[in-house]
Short mmCIF file of the C-alpha atoms (twelve columns), coordinates in Angstrom:
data_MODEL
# 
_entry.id   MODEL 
# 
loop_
_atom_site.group_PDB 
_atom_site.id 
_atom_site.type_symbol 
_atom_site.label_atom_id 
_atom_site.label_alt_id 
_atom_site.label_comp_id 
_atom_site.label_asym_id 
_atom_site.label_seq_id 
_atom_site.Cartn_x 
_atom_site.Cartn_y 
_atom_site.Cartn_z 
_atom_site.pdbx_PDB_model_num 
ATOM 1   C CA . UNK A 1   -20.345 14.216  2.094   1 
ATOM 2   C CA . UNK A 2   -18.693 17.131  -0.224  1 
ATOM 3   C CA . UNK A 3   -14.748 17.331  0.402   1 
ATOM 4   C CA . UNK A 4   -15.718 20.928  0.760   1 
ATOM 5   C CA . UNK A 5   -17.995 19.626  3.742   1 
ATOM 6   C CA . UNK A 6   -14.784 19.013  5.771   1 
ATOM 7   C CA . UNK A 7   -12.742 21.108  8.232   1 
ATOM 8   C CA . UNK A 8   -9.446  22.206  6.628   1 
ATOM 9   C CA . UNK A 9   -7.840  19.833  8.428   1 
ATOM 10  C CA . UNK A 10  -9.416  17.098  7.612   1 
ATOM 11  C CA . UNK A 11  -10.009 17.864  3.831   1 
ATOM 12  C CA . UNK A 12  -6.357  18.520  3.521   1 
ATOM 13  C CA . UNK A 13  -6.056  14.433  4.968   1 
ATOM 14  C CA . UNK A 14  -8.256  13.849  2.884   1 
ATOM 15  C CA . UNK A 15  -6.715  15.055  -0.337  1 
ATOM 16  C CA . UNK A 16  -3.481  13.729  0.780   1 
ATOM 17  C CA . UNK A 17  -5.186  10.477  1.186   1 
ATOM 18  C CA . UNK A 18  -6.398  10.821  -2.508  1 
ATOM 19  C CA . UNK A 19  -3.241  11.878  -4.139  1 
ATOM 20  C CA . UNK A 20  -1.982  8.702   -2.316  1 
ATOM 21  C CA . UNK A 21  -4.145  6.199   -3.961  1 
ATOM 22  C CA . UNK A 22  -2.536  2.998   -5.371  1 
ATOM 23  C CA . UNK A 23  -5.396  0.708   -4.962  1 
ATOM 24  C CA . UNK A 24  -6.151  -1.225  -8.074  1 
ATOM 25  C CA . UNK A 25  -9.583  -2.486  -8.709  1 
ATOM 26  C CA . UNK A 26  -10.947 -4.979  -11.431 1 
ATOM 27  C CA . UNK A 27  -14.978 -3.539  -10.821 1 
ATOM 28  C CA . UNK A 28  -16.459 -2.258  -13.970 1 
ATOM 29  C CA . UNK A 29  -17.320 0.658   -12.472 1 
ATOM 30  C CA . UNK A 30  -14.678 2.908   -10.447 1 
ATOM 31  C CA . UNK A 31  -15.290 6.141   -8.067  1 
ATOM 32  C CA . UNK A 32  -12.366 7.787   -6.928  1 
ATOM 33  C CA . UNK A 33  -11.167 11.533  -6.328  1 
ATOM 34  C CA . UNK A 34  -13.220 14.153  -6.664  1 
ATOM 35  C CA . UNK A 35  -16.089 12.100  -7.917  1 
ATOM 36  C CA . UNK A 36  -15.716 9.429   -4.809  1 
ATOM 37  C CA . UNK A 37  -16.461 12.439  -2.689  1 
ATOM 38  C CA . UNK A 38  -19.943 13.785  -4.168  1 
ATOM 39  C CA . UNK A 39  -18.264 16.137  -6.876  1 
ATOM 40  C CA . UNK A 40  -19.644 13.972  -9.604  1 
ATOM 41  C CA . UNK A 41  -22.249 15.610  -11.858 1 
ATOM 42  C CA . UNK A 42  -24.029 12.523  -11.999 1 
ATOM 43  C CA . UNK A 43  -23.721 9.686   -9.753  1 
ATOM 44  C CA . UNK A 44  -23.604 6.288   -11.405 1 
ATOM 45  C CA . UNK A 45  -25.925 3.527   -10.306 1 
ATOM 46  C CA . UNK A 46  -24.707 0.365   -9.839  1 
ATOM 47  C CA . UNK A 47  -26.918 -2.676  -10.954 1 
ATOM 48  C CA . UNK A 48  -27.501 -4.982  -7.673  1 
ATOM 49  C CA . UNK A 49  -25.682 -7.537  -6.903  1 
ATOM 50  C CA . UNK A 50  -22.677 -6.339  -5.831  1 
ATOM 51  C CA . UNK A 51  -20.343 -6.980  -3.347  1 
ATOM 52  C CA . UNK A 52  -18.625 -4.733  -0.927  1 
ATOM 53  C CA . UNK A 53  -14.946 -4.842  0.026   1 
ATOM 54  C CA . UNK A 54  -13.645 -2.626  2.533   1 
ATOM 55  C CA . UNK A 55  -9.997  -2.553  3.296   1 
ATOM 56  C CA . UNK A 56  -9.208  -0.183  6.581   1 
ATOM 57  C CA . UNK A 57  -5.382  0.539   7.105   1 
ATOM 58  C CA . UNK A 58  -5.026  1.916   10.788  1 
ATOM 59  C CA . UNK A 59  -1.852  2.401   12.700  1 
ATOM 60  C CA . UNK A 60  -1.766  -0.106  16.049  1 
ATOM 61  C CA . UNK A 61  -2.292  -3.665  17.712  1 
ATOM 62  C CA . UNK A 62  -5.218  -3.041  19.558  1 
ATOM 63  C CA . UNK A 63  -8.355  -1.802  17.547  1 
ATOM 64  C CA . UNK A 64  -11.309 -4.214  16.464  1 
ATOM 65  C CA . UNK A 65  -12.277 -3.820  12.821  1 
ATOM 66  C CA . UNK A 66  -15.767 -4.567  13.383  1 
ATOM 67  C CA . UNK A 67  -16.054 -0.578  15.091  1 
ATOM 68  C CA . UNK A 68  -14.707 0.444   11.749  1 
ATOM 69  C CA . UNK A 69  -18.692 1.880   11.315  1 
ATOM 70  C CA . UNK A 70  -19.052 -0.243  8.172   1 
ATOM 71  C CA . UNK A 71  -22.753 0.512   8.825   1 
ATOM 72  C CA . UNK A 72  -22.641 4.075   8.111   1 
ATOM 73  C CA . UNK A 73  -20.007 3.179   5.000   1 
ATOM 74  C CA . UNK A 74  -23.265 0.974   3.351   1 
ATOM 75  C CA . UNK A 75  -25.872 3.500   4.170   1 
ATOM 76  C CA . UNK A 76  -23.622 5.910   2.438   1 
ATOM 77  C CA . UNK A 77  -23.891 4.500   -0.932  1 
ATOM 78  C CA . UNK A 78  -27.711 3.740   -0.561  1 
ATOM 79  C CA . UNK A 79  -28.179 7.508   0.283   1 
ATOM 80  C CA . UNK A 80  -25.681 8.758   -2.407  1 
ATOM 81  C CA . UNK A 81  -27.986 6.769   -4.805  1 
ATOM 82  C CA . UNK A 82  -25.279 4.220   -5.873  1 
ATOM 83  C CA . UNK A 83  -27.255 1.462   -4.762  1 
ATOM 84  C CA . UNK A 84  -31.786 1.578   -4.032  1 
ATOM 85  C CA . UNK A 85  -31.340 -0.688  -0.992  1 
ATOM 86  C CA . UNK A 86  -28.585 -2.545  1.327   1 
ATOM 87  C CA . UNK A 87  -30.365 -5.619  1.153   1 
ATOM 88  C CA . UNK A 88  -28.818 -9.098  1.199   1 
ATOM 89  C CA . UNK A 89  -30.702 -9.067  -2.265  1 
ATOM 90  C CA . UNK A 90  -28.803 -6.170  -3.625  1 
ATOM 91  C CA . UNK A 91  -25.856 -7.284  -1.718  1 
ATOM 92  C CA . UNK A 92  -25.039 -10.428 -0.739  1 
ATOM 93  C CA . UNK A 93  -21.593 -9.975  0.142   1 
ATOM 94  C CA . UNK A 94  -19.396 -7.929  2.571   1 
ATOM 95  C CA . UNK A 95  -15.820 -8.275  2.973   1 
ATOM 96  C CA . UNK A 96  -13.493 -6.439  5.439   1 
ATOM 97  C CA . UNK A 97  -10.095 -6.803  6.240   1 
ATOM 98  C CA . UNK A 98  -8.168  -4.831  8.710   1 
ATOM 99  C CA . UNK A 99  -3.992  -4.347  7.327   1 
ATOM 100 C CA . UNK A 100 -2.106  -2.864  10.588  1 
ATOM 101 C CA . UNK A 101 0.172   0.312   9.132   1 
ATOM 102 C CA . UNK A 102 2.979   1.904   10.613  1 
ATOM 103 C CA . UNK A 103 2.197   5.836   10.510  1 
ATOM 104 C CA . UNK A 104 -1.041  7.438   10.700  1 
ATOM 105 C CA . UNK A 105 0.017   9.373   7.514   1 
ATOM 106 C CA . UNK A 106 -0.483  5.781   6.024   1 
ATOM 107 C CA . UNK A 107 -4.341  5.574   7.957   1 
ATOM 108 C CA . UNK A 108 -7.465  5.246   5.173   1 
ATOM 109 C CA . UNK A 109 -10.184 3.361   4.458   1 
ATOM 110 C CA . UNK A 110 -11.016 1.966   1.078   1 
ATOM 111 C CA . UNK A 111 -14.737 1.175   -0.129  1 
ATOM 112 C CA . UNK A 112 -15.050 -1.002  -3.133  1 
ATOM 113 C CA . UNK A 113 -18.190 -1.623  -4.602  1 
ATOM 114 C CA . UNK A 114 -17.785 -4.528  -7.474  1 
ATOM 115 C CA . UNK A 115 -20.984 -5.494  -9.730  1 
ATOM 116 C CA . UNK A 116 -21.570 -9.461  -10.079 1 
# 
């Protein structure tokens, strides 16, 4: 999905979500921005295996991070052409972790894919 593919008021969460970014990841291969979001002129491919972490930040007690649709997350990079297959072979590892935030201004989700 294009950031131009949103309404306006979700693209304009979405950019503020962006601008926001202070995740810091050690993968040799980053996406983030404009290029996270299918502006990229050429989408890297990653070299299996890799492993996934997700991190979702959501305000509230009562939510169960397993209907976070980490499903549709996966088949997002296999269709983007990131990755052939979601395999255990291509990857053999999925982490999630669910961090409870205060505002919903503060709500994202954060993909990382990591080559072994």
């Amino acid at each position: 999905m294009k950031l131009s593919d949103l309404s306006p008021a979700h693209r304009k969460q979405a950019e503020a979500q962006l601008a926001d970014r202070t995740s810091v990841c050690s993968a040799k291969q980053k996406r983030t921005g404009d290029e996270a979001l299918g502006k990229a002129k050429e989408v890297p491919k990653l070299h299996p295996p890799v492993y996934i972490f997700i991190t979702v930040y959501k305000v509230g007690d009562n939510w169960d991070l397993d209907n976070r649709e980490i499903k549709s997350l996966i088949d997002s990079i296999v269709k983007e052409g990131i990755l052939s297959d979601d395999t255990i072979k291509e990857i053999p590892r999925i982490s999630r972790q669910g961090i409870r935030v205060d505002t919903r201004a503060e709500e994202r989700t954060i993909v990382e894919v990591v080559e072994y």
